[in-house]
C-alpha positions as CSV (number, residue, x, y, z in Angstrom):
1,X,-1.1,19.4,-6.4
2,X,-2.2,15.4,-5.2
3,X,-5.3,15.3,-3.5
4,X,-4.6,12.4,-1.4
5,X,-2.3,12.5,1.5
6,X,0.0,9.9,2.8
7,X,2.1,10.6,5.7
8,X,5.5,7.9,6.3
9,X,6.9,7.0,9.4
10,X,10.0,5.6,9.7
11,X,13.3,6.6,11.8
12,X,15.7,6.2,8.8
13,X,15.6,9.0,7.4
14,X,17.1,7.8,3.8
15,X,13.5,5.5,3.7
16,X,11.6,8.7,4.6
17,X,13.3,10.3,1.6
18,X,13.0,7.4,-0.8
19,X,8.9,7.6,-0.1
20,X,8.5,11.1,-0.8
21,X,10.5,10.7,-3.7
22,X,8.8,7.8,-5.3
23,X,5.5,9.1,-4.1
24,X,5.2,13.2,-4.2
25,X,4.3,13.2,-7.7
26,X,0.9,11.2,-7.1
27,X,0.3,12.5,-4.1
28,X,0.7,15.1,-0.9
29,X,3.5,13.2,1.2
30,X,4.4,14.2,5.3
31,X,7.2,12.5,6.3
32,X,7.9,12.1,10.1
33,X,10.6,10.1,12.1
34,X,8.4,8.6,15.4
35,X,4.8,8.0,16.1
36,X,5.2,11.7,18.2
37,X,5.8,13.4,15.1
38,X,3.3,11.8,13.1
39,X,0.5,11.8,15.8
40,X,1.2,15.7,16.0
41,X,0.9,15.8,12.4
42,X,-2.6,13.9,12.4
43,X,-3.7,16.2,15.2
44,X,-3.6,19.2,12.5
45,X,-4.9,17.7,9.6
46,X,-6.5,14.4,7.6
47,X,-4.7,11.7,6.0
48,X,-5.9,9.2,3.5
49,X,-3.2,6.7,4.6
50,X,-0.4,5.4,6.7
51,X,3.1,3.8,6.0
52,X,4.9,2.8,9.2
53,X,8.0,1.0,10.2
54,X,7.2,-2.2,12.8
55,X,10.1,-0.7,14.7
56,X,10.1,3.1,16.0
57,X,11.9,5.0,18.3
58,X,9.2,5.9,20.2
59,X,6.3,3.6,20.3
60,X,5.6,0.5,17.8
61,X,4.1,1.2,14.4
62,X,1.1,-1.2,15.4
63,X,0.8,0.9,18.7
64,X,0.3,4.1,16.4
65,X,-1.8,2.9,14.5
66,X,-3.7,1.9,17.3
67,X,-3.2,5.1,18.8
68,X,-4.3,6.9,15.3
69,X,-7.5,4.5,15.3
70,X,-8.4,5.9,19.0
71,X,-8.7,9.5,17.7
72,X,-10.8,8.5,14.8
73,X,-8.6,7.9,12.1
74,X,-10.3,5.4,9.8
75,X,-8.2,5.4,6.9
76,X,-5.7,2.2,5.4
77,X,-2.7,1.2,6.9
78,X,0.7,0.1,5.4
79,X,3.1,-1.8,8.0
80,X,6.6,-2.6,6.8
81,X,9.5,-4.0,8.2
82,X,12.9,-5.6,8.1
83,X,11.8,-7.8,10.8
84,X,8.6,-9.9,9.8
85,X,8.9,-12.0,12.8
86,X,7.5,-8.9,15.0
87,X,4.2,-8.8,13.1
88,X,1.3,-11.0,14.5
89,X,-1.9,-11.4,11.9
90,X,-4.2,-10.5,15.2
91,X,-2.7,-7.3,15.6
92,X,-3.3,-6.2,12.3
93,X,-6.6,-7.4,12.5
94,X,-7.2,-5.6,15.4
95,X,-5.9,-2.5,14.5
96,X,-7.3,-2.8,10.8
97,X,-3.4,-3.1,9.0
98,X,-4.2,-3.5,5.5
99,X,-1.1,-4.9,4.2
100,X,2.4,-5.7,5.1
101,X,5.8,-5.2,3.6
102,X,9.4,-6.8,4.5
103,X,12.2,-4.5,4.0
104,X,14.3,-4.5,1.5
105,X,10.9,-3.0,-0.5
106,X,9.8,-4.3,-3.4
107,X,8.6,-0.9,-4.4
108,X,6.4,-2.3,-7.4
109,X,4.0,-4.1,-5.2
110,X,4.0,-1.2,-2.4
111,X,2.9,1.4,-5.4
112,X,0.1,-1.1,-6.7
113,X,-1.2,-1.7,-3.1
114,X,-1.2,2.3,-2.0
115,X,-2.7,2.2,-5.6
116,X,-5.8,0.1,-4.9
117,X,-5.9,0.9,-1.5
118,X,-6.6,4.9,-2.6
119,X,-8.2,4.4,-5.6
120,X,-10.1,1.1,-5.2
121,X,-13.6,2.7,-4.1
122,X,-13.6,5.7,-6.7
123,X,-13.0,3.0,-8.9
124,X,-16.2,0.8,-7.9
125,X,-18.2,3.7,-7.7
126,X,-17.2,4.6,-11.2
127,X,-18.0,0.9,-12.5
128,X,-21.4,1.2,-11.1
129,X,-22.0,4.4,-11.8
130,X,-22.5,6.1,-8.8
């Protein structure tokens, strides 16, 4: 099985099901469907990154991210949205957002960004040979 884990928040649940599709064969995929569910998730284990819809139920996706950075979590962070007019550049500064996608998904360019976001430091450790 995938080393690498990715857990996908997002209230639809036909997104939720698209990621794990698209993504369980590269990697370990925990779908939840608010920031509760994911935060509880976190709690119990390690992940190496975050996708998050801008809009939750529950609490923002830059709130949980926040929230996930206040108990440690140092990993990358994927914000997407169908509403880029929500996201602010500080905010994802602050919070350390990595990149940003408007729904509808141009799944491509999400797959090459969770690509180099995973993989890019095994890849320079490799080309320098460490």
């Amino acid at each position: 099985m995938p080393g690498k884990k990715i857990v996908v928040v997002d209230d639809d649940e036909s997104i939720r099901k698209t990621f794990c599709l698209i993504l369980q064969k590269k990697f370990r995929v925990y779908p939840a469907k608010d920031a509760k569910e994911a935060l509880s998730r976190f709690r119990n284990g390690h992940f190496d990154l975050i996708i998050a819809d801008i809009r939750l139920p529950d609490l923002s996706g830059l709130d949980m991210v926040g929230q996930f950075r206040a108990l440690g979590y140092k990993g990358e962070a994927i914000l997407i949205s169908a509403h880029p007019d929500l996201v602010r550049l500080d905010d994802m500064r602050k919070f350390s957002i990595s990149h940003f996608f408007v729904k509808p998904l141009d799944l491509e360019a999400l797959n090459k960004s969770i690509d180099y976001l995973l993989f890019a430091k095994e890849r320079e450790e490799n080309r320098l040979g460490g």
